[in-house]
Wavefront OBJ file of the C-alpha trace (Angstrom):
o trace
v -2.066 -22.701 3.935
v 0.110 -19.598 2.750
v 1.016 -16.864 5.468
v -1.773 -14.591 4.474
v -4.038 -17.287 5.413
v -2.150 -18.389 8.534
v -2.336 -14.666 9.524
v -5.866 -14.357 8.686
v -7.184 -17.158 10.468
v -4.933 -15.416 13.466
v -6.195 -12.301 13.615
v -9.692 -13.991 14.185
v -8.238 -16.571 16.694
v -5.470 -15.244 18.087
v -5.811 -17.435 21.169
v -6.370 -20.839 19.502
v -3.030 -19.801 17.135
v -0.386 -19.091 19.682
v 0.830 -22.690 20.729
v 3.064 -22.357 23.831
v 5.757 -23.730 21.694
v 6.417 -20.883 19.306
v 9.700 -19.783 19.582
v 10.376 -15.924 18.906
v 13.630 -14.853 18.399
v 15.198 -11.757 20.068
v 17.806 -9.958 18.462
v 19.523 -6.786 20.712
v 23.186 -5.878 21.205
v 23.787 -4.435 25.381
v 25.761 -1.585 23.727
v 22.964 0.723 25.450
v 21.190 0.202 28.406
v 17.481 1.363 26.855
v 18.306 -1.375 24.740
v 19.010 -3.650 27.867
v 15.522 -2.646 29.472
v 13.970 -3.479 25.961
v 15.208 -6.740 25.657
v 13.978 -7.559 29.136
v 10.558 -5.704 28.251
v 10.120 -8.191 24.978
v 11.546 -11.574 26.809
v 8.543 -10.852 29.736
v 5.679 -10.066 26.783
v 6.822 -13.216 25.097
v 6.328 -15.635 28.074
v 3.254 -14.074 29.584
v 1.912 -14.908 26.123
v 3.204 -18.153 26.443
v 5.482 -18.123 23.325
v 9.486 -19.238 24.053
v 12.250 -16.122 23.658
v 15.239 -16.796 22.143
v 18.661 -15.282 22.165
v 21.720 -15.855 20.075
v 24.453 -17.007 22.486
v 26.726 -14.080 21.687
v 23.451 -11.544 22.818
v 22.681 -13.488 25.517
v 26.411 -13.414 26.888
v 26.690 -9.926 26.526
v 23.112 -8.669 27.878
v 23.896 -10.574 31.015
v 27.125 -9.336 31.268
v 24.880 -5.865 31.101
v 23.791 -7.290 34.068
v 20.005 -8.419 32.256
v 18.346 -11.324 33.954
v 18.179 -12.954 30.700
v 20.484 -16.015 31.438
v 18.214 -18.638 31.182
v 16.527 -17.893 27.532
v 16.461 -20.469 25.185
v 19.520 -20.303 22.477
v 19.598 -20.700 19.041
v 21.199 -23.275 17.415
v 21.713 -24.907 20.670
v 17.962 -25.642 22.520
v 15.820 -24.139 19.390
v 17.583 -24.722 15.860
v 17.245 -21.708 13.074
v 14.217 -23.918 11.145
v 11.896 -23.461 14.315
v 11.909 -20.449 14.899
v 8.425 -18.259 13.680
v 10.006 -14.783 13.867
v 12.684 -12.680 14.351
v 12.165 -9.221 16.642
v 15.274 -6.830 16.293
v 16.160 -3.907 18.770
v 18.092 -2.288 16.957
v 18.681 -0.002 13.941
v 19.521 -1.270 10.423
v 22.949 -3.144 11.206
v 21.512 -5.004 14.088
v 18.572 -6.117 11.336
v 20.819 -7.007 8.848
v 22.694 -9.407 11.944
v 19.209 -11.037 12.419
v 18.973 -11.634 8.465
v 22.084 -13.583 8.758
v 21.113 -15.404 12.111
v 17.950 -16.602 10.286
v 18.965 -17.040 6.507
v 18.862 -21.138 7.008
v 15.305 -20.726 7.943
v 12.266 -19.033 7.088
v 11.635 -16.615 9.616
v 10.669 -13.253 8.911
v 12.245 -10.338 10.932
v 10.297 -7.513 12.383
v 12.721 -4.445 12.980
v 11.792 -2.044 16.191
v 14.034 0.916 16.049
v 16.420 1.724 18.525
v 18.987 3.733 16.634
v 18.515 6.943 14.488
v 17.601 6.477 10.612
v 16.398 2.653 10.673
v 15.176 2.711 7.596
v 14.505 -1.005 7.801
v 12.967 -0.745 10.593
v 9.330 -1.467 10.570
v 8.234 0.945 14.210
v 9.893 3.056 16.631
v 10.596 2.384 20.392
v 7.383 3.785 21.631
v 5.291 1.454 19.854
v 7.495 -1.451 21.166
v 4.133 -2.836 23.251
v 1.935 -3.005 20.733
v 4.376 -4.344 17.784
v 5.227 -7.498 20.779
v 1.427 -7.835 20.668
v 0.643 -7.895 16.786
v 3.432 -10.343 16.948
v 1.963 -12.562 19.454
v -1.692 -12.453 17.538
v 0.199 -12.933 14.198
v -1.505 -9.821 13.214
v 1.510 -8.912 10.605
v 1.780 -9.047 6.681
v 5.574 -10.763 5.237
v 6.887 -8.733 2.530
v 9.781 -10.449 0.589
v 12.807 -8.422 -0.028
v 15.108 -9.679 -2.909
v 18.812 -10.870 -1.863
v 22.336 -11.275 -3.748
v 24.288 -14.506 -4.323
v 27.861 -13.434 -4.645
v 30.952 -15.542 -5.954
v 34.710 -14.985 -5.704
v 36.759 -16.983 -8.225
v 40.878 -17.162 -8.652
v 42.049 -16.967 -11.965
v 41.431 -20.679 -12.978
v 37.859 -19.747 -12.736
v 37.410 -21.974 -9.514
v 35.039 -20.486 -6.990
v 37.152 -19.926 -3.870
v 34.140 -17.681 -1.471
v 30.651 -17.798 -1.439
v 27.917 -15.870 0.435
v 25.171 -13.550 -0.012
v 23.988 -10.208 0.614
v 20.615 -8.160 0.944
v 21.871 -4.457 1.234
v 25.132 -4.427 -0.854
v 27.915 -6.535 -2.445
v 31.177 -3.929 -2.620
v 34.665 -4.367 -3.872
v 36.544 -1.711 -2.726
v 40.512 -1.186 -2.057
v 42.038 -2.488 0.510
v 44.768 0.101 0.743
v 44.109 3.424 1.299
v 46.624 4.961 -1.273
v 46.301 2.238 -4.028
v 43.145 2.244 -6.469
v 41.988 -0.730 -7.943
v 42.179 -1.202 -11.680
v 39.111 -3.025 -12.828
v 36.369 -4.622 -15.742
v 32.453 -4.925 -15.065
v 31.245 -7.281 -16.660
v 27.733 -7.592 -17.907
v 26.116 -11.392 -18.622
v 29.499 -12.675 -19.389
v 30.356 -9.639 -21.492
v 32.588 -6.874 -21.210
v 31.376 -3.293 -20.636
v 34.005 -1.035 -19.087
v 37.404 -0.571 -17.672
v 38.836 2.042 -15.378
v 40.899 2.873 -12.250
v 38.566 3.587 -9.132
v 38.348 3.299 -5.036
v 35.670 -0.016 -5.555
v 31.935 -0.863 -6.724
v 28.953 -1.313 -4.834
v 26.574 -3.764 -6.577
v 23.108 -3.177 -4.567
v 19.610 -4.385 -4.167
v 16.570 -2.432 -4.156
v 16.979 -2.879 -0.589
v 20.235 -1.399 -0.380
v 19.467 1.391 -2.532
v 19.023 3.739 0.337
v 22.001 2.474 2.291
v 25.766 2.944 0.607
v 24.507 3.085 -2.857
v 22.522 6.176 -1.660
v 26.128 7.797 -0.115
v 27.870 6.182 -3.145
v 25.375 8.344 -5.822
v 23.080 5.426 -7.239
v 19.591 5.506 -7.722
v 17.031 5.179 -5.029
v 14.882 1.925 -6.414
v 11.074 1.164 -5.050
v 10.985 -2.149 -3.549
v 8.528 -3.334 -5.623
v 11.226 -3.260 -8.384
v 12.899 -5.972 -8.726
v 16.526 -4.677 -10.620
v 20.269 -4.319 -9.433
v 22.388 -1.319 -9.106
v 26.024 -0.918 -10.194
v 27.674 2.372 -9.098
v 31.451 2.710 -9.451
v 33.141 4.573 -6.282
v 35.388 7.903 -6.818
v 35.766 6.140 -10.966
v 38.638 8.175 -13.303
v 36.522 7.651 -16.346
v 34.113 9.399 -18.528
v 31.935 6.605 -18.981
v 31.359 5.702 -15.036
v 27.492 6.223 -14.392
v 25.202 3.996 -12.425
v 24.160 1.051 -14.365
v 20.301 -0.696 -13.007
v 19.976 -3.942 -14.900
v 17.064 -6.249 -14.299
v 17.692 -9.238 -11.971
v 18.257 -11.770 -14.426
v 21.089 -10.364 -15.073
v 24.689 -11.174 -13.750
v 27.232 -8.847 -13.095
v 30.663 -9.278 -12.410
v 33.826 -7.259 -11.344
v 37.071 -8.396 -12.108
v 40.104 -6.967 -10.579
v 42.851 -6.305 -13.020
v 45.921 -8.226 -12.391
v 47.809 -5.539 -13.737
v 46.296 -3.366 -10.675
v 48.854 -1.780 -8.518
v 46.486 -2.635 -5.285
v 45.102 -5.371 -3.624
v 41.246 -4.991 -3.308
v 38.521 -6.708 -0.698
v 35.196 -7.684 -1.005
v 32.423 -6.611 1.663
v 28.543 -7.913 1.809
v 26.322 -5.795 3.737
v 29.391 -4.335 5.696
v 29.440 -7.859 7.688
v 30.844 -10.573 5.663
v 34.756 -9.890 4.070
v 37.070 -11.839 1.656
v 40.191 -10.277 0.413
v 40.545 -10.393 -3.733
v 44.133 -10.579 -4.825
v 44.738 -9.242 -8.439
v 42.755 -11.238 -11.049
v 40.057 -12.183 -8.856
v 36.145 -12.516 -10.374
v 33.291 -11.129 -8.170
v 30.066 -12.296 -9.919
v 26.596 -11.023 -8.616
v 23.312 -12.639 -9.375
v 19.898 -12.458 -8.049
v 19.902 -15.422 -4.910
v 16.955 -17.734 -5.011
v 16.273 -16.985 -1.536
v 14.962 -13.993 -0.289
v 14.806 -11.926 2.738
v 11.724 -11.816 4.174
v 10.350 -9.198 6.430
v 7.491 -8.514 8.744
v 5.581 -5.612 8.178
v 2.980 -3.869 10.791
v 2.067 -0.808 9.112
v 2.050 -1.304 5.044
v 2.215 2.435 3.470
v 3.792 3.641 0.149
v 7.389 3.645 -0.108
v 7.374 7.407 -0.679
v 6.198 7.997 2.778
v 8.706 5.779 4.336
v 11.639 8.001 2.154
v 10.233 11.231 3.768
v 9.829 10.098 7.360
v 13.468 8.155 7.478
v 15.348 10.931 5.618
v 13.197 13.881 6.583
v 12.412 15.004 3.984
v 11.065 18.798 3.218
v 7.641 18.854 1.774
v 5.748 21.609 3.066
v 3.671 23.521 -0.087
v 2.388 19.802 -1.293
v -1.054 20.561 -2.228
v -1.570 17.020 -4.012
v -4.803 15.971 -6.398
v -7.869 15.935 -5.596
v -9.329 13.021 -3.766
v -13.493 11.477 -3.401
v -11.919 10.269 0.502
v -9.076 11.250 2.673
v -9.601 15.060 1.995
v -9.715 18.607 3.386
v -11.709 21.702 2.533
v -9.479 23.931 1.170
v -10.573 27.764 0.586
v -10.850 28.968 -2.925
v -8.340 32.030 -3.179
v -10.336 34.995 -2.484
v -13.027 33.641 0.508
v -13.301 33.624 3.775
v -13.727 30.473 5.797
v -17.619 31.815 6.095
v -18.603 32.324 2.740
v -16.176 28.214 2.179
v -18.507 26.938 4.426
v -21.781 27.883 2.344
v -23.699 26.263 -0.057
v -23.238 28.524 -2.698
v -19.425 28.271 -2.190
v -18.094 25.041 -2.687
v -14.580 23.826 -0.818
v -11.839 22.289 -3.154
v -10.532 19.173 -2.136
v -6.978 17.915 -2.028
v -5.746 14.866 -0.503
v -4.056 14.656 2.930
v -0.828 12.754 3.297
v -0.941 9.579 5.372
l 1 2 3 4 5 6 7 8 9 10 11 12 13 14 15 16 17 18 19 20 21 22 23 24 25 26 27 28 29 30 31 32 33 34 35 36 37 38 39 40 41 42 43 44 45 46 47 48 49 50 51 52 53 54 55 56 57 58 59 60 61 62 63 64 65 66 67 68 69 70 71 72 73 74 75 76 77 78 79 80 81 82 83 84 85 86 87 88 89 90 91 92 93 94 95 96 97 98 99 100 101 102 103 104 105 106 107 108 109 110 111 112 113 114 115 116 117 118 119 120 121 122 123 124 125 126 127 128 129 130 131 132 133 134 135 136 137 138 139 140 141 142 143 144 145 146 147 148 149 150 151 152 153 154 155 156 157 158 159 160 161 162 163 164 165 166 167 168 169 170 171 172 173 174 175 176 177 178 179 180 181 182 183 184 185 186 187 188 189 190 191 192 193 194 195 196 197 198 199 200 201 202 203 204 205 206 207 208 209 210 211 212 213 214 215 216 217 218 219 220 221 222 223 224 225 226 227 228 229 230 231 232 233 234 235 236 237 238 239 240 241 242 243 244 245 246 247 248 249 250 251 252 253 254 255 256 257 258 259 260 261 262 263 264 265 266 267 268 269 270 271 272 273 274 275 276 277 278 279 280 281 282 283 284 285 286 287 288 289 290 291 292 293 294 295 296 297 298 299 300 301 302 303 304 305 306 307 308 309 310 311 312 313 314 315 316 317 318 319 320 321 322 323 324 325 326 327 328 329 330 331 332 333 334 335 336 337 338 339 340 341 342 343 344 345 346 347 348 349 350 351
């Protein structure tokens, strides 16, 4: 049975499919005490339901230090390993989500993002719909949308592979001192394409499109699209645009050893490894996605104009058979709109 299916059947029987053994993870720093009182508020929801909270032991540490009364939840890794665990609920905003990816990457469990922060952009709903999120949760009343990830490679100059890791925002090699700039070659499916001096590269995911290769000048990319961005960082070249090559593609980014710096490599702002000169950073699509839950599917435009507030006041938009307004020919009054003999023109309204 696929997770459509296992939802399905859930949504009907939401009783008969919550087995007191699920295990829900709980992902929340105690950096602010609403955060604290969330925590708490999700832990209680999860055992009334009769489902087993979680806590990584470094969360659980510091939310009773915040003086929670969250000592005694299961931890992972320790009572309730990574492969067990059905889902992951973050309090947090977008780093705290991209913490949870990494707690979870050895298993399968999606991750279900409740904001806490300010953008949140991964985020799936905002702190005042924290109840009923906990409750789609419990009833499995979710869809699992799979996000595409990066496997990233350092190698030394022999060509040996000295770092591994991964990355679902971002992979970045950037300088590693401020008043040095790194000298380097992408490197396209094993050939050549460019040298120049520059402050680092950002190699992103669709994902990560809105994140630093959004600051950085790349393209915004729909999820749906599966490609990967390259966008140099403060580049002295003329030919330094953002490249989007599809995912079968490798990149690479080799750091000159005739470079006057030292550079260092970053994925998703969380996970470091310093390059010395002559160092390879190759990119490829990972065979192993993120996956997260989602409560509320809607079109990715929407989801660009609510996170980044976008201005869009004039929108008329096409007309629409459902989800429409009257709208007044120019010239009428609402009386005259509302008769027979006047028809109203109809234009769409924005979910």
């Amino acid at each position: 049975m696929n997770d459509a299916d296992t939802q399905a059947d859930a949504a009907h029987h939401p009783h008969a499919a919550a087995p007191a053994d699920r295990s829900i993870l709980v992902v929340a720093h105690a950096h602010r005490a609403d955060t604290v009182a969330a925590a708490e508020r999700v832990v209680e929801a999860l055992r009334s339901a009769g489902a087993r909270p979680v806590l990584a032991p470094d969360d659980r540490e510091e939310l009773v230090e915040a003086g929670s009364s969250l000592g005694g939840v299961a931890l992972l890794g320790i009572d309730v390993p990574v492969a067990q665990v059905e889902l992951a609920v973050v309090l947090g905003g977008d780093g705290t989500i991209l913490r949870a990816a990494e707690l979870v990457r050895d298993g399968s469990a999606p991750i279900l993002g409740i904001n806490m922060g300010h953008v949140g952009f991964l985020a799936e709903t905002e702190r005042d719909d924290m109840d009923e999120a906990v409750r789609r949760v419990i009833a499995r009343e979710y869809e699992v949308e799979e996000r595409m990830a990066l496997h990233v490679r350092v190698k030394d100059t022999g060509d040996s592979v000295i770092y591994e890791t991964w990355a679902l925002n971002e992979a970045t090699v950037e300088k590693a001192s401020r008043e040095r700039m790194l000298e380097v070659v992408i490197e396209i499916d094993g050939r050549p394409l460019s040298t120049f001096g520059c402050d680092g590269m950002v190699v992103s995911t669709p994902t990560g499109s809105t994140a630093y290769n959004f600051s950085a000048g790349g393209p915004v990319i729909w999820p749906t699209v599966e490609a990967i961005a390259v966008v140099p960082l403060s580049a002295h070249a003329l030919f330094a645009k953002p490249l989007v090559v599809g995912p079968e593609h490798s990149v690479a980014i080799e750091v000159l050893e005739r470079t006057n710096g030292t550079g260092i490599l970053w994925c998703d702002g969380r996970r470091s490894h310093d390059l010395p000169p002559g160092a390879r950073v190759v990119v490829r699509r990972s065979d192993r996605p993120v996956r997260l839950a989602r409560l509320h599917p809607a079109p990715f435009t929407d989801r660009l104009v609510r996170k980044f507030r976008l201005p869009v006041e004039g929108w008329r938009g096409p007309a629409a058979i459902t989800g429409v307004l009257p709208v007044r020919p120019e010239g009428t009054d609402a009386a005259s709109a509302a008769s027979a003999d006047t028809p109203a023109v109809e234009t769409e309204v924005a979910p």
